[in-house]
mmJSON file of the N, C-alpha and C atoms, coordinates in Angstrom:
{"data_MODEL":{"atom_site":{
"group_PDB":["ATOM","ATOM","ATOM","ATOM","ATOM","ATOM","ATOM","ATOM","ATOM","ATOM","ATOM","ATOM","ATOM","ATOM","ATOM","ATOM","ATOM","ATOM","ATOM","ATOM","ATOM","ATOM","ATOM","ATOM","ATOM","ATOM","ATOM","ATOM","ATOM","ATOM","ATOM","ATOM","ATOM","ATOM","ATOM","ATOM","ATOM","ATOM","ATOM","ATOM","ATOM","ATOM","ATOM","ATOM","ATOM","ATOM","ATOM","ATOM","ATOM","ATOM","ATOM","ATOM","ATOM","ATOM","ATOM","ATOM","ATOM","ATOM","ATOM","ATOM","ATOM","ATOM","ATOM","ATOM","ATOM","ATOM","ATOM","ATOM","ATOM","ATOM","ATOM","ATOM","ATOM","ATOM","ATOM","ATOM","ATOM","ATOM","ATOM","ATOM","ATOM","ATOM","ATOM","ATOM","ATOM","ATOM","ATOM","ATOM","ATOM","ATOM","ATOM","ATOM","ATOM","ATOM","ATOM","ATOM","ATOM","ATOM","ATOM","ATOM","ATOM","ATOM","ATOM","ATOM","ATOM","ATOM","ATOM","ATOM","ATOM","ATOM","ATOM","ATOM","ATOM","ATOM","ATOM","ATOM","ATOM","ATOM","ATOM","ATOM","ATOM","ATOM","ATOM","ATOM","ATOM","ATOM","ATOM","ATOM","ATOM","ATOM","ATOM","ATOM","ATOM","ATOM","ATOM","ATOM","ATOM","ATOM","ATOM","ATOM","ATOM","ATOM","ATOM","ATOM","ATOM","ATOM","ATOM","ATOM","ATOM","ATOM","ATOM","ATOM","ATOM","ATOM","ATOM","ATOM","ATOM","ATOM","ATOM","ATOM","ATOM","ATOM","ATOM","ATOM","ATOM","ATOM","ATOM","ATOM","ATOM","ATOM","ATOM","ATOM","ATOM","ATOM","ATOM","ATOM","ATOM","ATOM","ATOM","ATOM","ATOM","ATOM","ATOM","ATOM","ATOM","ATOM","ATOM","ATOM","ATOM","ATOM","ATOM","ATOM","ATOM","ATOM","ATOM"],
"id":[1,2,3,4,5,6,7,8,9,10,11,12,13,14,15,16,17,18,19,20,21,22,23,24,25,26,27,28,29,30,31,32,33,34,35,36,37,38,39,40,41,42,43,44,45,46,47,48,49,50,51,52,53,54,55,56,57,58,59,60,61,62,63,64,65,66,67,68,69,70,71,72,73,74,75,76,77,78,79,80,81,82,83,84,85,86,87,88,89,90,91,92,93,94,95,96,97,98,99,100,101,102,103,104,105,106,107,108,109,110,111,112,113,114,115,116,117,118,119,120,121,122,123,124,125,126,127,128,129,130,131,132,133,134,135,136,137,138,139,140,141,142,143,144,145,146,147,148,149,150,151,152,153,154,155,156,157,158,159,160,161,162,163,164,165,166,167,168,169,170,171,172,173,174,175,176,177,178,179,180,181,182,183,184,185,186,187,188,189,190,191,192,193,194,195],
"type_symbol":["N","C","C","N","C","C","N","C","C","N","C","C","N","C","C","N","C","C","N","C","C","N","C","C","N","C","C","N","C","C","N","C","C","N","C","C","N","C","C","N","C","C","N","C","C","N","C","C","N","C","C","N","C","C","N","C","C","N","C","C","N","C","C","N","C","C","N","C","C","N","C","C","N","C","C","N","C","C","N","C","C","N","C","C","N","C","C","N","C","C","N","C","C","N","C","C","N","C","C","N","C","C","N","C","C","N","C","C","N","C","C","N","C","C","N","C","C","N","C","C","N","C","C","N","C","C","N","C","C","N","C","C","N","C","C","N","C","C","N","C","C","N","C","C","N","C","C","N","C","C","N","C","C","N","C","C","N","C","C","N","C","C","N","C","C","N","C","C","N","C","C","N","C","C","N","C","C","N","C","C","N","C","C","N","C","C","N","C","C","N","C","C","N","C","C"],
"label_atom_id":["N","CA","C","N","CA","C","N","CA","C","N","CA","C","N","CA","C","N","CA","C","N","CA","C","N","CA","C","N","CA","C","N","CA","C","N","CA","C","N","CA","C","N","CA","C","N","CA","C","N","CA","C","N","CA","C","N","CA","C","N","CA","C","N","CA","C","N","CA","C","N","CA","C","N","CA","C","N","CA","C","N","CA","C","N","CA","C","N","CA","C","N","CA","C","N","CA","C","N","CA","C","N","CA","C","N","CA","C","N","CA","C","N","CA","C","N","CA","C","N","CA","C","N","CA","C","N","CA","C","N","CA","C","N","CA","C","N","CA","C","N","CA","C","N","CA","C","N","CA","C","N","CA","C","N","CA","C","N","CA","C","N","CA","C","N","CA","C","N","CA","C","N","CA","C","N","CA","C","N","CA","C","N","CA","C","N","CA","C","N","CA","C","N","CA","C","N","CA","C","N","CA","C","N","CA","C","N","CA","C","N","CA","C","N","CA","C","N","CA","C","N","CA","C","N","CA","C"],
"label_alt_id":[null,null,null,null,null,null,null,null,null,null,null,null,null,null,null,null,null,null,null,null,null,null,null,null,null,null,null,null,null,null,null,null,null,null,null,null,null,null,null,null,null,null,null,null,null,null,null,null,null,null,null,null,null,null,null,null,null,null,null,null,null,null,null,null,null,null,null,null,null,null,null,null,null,null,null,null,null,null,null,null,null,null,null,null,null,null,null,null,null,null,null,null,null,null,null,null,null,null,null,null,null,null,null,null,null,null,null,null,null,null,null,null,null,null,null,null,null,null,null,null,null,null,null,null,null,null,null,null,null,null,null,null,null,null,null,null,null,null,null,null,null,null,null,null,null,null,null,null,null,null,null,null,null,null,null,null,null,null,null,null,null,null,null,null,null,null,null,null,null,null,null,null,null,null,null,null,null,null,null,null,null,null,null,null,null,null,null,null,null,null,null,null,null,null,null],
"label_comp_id":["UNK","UNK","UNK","UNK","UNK","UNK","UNK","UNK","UNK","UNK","UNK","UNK","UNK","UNK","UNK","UNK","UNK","UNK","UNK","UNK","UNK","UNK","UNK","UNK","UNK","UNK","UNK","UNK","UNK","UNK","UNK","UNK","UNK","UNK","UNK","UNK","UNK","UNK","UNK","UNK","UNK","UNK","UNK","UNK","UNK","UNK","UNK","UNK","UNK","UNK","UNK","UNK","UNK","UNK","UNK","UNK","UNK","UNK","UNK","UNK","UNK","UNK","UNK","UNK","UNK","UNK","UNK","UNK","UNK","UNK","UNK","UNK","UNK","UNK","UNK","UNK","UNK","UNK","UNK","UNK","UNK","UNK","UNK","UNK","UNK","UNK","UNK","UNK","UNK","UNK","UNK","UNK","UNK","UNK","UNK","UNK","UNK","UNK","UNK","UNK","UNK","UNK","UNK","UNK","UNK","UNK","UNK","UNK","UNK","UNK","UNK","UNK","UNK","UNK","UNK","UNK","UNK","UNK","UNK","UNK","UNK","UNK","UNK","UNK","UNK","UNK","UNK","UNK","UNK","UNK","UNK","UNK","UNK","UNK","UNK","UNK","UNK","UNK","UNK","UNK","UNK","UNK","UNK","UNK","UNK","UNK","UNK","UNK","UNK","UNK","UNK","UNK","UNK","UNK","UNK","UNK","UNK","UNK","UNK","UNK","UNK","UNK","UNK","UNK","UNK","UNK","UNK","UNK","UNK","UNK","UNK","UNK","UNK","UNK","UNK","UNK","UNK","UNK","UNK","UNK","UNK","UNK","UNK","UNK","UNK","UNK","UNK","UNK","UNK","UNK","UNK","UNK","UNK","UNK","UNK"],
"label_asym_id":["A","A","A","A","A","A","A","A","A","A","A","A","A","A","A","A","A","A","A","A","A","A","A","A","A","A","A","A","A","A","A","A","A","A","A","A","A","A","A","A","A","A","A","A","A","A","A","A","A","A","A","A","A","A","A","A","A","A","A","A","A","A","A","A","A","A","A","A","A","A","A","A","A","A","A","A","A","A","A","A","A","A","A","A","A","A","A","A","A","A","A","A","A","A","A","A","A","A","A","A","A","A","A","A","A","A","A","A","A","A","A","A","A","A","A","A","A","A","A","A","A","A","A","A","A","A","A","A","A","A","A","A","A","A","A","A","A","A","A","A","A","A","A","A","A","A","A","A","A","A","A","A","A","A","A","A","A","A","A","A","A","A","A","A","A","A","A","A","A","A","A","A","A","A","A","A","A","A","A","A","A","A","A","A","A","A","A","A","A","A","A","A","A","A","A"],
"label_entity_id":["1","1","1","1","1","1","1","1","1","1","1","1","1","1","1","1","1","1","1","1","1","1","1","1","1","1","1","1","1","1","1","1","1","1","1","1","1","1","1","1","1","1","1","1","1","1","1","1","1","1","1","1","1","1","1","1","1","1","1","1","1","1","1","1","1","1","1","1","1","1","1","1","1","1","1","1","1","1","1","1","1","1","1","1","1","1","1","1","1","1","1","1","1","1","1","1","1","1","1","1","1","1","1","1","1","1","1","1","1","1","1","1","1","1","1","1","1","1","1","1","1","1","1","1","1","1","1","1","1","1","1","1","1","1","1","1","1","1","1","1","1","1","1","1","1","1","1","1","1","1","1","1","1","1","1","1","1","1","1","1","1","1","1","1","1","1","1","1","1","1","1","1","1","1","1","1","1","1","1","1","1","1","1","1","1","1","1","1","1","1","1","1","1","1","1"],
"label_seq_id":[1,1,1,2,2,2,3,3,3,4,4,4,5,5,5,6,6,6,7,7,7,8,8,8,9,9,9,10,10,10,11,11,11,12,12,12,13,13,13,14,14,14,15,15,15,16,16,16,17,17,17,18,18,18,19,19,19,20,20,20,21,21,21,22,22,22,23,23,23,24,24,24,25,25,25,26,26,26,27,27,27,28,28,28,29,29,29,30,30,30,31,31,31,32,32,32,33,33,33,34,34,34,35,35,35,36,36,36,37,37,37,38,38,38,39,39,39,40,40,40,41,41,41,42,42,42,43,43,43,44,44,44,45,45,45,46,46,46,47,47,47,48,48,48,49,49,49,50,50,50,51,51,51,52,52,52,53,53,53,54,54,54,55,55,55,56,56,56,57,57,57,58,58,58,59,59,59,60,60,60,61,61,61,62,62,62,63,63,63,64,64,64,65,65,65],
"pdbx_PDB_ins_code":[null,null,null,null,null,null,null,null,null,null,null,null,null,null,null,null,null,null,null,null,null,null,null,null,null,null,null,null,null,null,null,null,null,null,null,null,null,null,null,null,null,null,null,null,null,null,null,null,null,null,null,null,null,null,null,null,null,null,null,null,null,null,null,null,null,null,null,null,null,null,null,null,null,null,null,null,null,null,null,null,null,null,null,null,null,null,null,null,null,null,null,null,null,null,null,null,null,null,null,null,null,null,null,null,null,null,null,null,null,null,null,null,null,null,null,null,null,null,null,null,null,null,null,null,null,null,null,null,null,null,null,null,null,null,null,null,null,null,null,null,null,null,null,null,null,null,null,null,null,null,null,null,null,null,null,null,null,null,null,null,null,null,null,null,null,null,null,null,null,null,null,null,null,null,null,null,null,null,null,null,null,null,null,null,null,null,null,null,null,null,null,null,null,null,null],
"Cartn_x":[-3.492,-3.323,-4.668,-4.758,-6.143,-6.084,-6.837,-7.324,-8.367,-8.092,-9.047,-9.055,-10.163,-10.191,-10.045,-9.209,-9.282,-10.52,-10.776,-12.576,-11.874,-12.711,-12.255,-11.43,-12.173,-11.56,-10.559,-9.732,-8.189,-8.66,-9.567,-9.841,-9.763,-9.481,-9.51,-9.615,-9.706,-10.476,-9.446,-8.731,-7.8,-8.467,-8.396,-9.103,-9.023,-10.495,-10.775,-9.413,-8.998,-7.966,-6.941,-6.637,-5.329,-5.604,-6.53,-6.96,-6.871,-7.435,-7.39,-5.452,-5.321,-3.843,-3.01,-3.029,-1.889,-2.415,-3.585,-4.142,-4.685,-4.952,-5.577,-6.907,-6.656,-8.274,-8.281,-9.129,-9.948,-8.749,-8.236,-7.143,-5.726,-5.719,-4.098,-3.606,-2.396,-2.081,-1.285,-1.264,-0.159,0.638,1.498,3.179,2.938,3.369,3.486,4.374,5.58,6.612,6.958,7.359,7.426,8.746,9.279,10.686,11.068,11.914,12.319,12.31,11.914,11.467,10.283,9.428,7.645,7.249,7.822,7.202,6.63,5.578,5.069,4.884,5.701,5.395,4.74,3.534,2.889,2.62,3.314,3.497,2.033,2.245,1.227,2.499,1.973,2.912,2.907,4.253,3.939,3.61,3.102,2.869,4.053,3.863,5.103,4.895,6.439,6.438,5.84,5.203,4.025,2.952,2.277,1.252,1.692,2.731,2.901,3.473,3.744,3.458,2.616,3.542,2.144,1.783,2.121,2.187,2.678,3.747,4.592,4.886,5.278,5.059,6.553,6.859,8.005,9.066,10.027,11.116,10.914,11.441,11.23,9.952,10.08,9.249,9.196,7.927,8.157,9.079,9.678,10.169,12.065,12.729,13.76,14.553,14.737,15.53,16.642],
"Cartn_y":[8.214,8.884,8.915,8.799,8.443,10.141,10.643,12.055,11.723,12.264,12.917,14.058,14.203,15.837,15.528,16.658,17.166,17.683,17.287,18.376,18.915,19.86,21.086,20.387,18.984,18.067,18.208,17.809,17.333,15.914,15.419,14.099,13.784,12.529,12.018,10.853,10.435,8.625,8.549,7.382,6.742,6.05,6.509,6.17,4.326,3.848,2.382,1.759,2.214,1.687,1.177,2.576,2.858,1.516,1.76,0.672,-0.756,-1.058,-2.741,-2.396,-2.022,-2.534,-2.432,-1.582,-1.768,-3.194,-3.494,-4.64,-3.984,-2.679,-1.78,-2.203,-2.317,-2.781,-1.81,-1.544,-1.108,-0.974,-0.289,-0.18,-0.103,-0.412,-0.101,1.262,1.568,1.975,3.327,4.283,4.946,5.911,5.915,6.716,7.737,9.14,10.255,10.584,10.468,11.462,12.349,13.854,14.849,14.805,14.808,15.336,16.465,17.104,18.66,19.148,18.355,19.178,19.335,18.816,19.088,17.491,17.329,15.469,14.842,14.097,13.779,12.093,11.104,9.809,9.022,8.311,7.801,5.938,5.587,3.895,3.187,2.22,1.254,0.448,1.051,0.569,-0.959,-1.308,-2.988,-3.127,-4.193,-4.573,-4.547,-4.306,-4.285,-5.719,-6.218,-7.501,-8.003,-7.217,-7.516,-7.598,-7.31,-7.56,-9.266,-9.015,-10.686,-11.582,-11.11,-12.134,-13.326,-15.054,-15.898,-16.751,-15.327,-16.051,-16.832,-17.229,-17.845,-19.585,-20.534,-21.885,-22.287,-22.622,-22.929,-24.123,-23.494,-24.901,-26.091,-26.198,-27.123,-28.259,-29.212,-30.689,-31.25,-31.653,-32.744,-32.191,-33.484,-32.967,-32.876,-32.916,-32.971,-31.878,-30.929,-29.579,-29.926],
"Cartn_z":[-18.404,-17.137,-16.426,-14.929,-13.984,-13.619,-13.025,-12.56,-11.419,-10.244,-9.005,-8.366,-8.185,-7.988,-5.857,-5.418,-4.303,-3.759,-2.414,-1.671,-0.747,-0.177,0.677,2.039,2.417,3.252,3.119,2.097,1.949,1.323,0.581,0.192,-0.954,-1.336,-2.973,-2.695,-3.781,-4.582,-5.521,-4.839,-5.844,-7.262,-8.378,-9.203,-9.28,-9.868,-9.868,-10.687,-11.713,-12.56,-11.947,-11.046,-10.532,-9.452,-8.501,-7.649,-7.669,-9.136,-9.975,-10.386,-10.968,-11.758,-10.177,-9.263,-8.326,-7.09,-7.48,-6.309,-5.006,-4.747,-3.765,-3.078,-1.788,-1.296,0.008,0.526,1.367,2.808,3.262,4.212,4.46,2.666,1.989,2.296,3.179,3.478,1.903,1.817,1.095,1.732,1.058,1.497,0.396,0.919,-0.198,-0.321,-0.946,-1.007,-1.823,-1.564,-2.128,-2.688,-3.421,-4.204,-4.581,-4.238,-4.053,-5.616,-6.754,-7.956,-7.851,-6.641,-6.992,-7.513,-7.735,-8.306,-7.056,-7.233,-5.873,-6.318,-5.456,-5.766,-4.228,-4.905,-3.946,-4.001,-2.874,-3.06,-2.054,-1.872,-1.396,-0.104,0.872,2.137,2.554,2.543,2.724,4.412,4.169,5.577,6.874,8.278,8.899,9.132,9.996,10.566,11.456,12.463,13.577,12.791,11.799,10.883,9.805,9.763,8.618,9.997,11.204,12.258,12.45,11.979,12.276,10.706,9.227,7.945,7.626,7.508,7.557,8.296,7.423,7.97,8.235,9.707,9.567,9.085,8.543,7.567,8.436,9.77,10.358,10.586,9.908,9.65,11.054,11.782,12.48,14.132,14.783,15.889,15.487,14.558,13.945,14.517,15.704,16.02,15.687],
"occupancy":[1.0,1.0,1.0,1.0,1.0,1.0,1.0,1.0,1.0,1.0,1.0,1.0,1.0,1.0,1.0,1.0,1.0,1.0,1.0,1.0,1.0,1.0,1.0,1.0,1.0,1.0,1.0,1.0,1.0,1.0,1.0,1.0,1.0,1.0,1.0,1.0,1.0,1.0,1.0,1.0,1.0,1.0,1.0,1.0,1.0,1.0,1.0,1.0,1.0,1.0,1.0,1.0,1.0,1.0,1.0,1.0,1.0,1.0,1.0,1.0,1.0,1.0,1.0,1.0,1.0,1.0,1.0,1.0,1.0,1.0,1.0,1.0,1.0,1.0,1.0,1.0,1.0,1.0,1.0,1.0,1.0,1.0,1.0,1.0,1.0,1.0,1.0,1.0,1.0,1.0,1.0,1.0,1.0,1.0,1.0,1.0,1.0,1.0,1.0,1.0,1.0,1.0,1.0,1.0,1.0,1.0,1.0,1.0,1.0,1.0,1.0,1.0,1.0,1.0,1.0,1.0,1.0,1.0,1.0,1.0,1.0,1.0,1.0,1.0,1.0,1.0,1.0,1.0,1.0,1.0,1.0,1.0,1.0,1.0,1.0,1.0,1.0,1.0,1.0,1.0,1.0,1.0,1.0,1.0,1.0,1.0,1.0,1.0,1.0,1.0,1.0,1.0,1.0,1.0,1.0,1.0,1.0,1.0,1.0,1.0,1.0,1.0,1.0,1.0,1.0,1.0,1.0,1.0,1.0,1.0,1.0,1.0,1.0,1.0,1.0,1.0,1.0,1.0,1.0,1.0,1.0,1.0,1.0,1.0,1.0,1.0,1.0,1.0,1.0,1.0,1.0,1.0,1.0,1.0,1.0],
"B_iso_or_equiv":[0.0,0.0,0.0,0.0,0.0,0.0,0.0,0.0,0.0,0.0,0.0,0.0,0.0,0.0,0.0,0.0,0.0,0.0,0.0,0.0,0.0,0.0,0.0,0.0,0.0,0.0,0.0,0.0,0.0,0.0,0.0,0.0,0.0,0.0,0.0,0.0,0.0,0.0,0.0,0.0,0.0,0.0,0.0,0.0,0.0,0.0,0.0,0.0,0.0,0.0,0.0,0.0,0.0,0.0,0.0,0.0,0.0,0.0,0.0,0.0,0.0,0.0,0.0,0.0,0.0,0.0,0.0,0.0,0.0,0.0,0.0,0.0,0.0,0.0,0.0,0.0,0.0,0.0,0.0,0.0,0.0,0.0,0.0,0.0,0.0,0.0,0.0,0.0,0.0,0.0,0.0,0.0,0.0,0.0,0.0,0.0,0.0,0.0,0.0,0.0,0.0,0.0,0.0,0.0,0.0,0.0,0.0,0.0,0.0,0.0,0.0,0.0,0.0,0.0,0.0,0.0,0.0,0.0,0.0,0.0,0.0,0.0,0.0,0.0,0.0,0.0,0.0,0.0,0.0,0.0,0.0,0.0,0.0,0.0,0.0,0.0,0.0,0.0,0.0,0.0,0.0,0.0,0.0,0.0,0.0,0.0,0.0,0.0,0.0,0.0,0.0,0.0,0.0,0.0,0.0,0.0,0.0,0.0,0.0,0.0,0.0,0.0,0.0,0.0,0.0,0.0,0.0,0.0,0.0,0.0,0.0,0.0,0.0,0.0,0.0,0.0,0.0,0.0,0.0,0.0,0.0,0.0,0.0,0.0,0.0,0.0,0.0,0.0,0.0,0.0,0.0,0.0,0.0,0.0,0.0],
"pdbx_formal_charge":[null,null,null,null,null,null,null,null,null,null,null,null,null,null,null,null,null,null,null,null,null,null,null,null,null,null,null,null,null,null,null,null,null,null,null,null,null,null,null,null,null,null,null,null,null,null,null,null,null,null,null,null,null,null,null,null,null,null,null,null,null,null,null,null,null,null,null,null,null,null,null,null,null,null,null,null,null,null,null,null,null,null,null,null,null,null,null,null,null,null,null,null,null,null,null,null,null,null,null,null,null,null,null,null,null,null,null,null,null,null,null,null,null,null,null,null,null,null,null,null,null,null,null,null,null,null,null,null,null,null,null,null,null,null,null,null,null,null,null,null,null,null,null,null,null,null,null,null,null,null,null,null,null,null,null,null,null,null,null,null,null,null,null,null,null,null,null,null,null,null,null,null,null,null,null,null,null,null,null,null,null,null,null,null,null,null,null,null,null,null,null,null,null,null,null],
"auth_seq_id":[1,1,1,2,2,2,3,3,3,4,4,4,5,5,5,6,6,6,7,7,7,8,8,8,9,9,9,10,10,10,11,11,11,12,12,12,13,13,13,14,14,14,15,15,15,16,16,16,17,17,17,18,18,18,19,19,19,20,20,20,21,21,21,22,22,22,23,23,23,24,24,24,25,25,25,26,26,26,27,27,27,28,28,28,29,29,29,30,30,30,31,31,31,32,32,32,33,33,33,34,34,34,35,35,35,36,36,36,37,37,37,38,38,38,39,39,39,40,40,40,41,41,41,42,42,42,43,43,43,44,44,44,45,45,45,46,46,46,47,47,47,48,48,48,49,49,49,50,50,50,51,51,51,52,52,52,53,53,53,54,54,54,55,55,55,56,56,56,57,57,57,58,58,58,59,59,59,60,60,60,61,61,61,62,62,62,63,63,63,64,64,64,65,65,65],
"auth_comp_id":["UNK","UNK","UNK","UNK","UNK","UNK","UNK","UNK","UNK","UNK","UNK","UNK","UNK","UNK","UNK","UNK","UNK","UNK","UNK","UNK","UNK","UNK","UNK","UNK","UNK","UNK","UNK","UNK","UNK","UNK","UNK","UNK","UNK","UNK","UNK","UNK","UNK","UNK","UNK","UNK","UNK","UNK","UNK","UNK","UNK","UNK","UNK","UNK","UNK","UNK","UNK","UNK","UNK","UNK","UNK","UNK","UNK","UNK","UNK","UNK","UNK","UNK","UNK","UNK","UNK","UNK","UNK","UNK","UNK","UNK","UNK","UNK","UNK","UNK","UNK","UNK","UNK","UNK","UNK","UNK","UNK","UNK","UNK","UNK","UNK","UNK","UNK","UNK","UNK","UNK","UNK","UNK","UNK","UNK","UNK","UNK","UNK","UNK","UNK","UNK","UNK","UNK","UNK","UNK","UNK","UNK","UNK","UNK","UNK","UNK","UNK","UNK","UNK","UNK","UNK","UNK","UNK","UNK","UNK","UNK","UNK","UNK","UNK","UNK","UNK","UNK","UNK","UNK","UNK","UNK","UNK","UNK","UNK","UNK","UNK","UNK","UNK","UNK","UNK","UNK","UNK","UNK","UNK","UNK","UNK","UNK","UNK","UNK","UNK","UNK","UNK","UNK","UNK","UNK","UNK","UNK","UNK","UNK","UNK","UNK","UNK","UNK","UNK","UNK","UNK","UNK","UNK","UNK","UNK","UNK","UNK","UNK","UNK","UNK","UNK","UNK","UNK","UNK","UNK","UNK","UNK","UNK","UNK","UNK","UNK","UNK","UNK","UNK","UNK","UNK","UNK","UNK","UNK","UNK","UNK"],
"auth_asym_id":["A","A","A","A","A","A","A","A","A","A","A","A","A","A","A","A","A","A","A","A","A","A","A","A","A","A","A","A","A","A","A","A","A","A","A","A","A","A","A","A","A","A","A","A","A","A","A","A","A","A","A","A","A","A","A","A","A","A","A","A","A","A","A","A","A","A","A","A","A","A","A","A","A","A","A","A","A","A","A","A","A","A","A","A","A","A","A","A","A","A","A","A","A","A","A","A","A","A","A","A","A","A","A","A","A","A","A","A","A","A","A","A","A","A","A","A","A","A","A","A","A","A","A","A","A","A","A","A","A","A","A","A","A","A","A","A","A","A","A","A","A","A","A","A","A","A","A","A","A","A","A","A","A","A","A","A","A","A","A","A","A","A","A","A","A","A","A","A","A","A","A","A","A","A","A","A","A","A","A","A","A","A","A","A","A","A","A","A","A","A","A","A","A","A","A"],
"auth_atom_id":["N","CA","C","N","CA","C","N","CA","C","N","CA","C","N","CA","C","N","CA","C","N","CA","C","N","CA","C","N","CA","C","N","CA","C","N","CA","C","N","CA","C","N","CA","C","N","CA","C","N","CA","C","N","CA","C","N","CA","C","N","CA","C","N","CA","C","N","CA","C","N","CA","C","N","CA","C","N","CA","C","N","CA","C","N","CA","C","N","CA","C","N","CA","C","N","CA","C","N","CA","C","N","CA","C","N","CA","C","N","CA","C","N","CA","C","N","CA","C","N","CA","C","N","CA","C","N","CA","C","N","CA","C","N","CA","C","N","CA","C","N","CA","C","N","CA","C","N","CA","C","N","CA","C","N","CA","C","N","CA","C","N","CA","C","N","CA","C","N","CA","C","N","CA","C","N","CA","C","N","CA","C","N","CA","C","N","CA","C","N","CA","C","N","CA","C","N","CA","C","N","CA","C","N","CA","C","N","CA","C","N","CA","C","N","CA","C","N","CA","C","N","CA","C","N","CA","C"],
"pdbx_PDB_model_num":[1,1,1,1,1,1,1,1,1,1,1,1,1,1,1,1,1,1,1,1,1,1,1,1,1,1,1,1,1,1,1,1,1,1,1,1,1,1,1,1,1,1,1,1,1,1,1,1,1,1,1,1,1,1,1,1,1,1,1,1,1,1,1,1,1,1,1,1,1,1,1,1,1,1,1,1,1,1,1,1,1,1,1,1,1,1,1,1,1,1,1,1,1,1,1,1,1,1,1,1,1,1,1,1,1,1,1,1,1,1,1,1,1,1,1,1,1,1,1,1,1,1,1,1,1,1,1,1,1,1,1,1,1,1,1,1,1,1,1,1,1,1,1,1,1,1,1,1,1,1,1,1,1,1,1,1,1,1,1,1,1,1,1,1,1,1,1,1,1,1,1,1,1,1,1,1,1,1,1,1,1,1,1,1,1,1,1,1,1,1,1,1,1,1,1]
}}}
């Protein structure tokens, strides 16, 4: 189990572990969600589609429509 402590901010440091095993870099977005037992699960937000806008190579070869 990883551990970070809270500052008076409201701040924490995703621990390095946690960081390396989930692939976390510098602007990764996270999602918190609370679950009405108190369980708190926190994901790594995928990118929206205006952001993967452009990745992508299209199927279409050549001038072939």
């Amino acid at each position: 189990m990883a551990e970070s402590r809270l500052t008076t901010r409201g701040r924490t440091t995703v621990p390095a572990r946690v960081r390396k095993a989930l692939g976390l870099t510098p602007g990764t977005r996270l999602v918190w969600h609370v679950m009405p037992d108190g369980e708190v699960l926190i994901r790594a937000k995928s990118k929206s589609l205006l952001e993967l806008a452009g990745t992508a190579e299209s199927p279409v070869k050549g001038g072939d429509h």
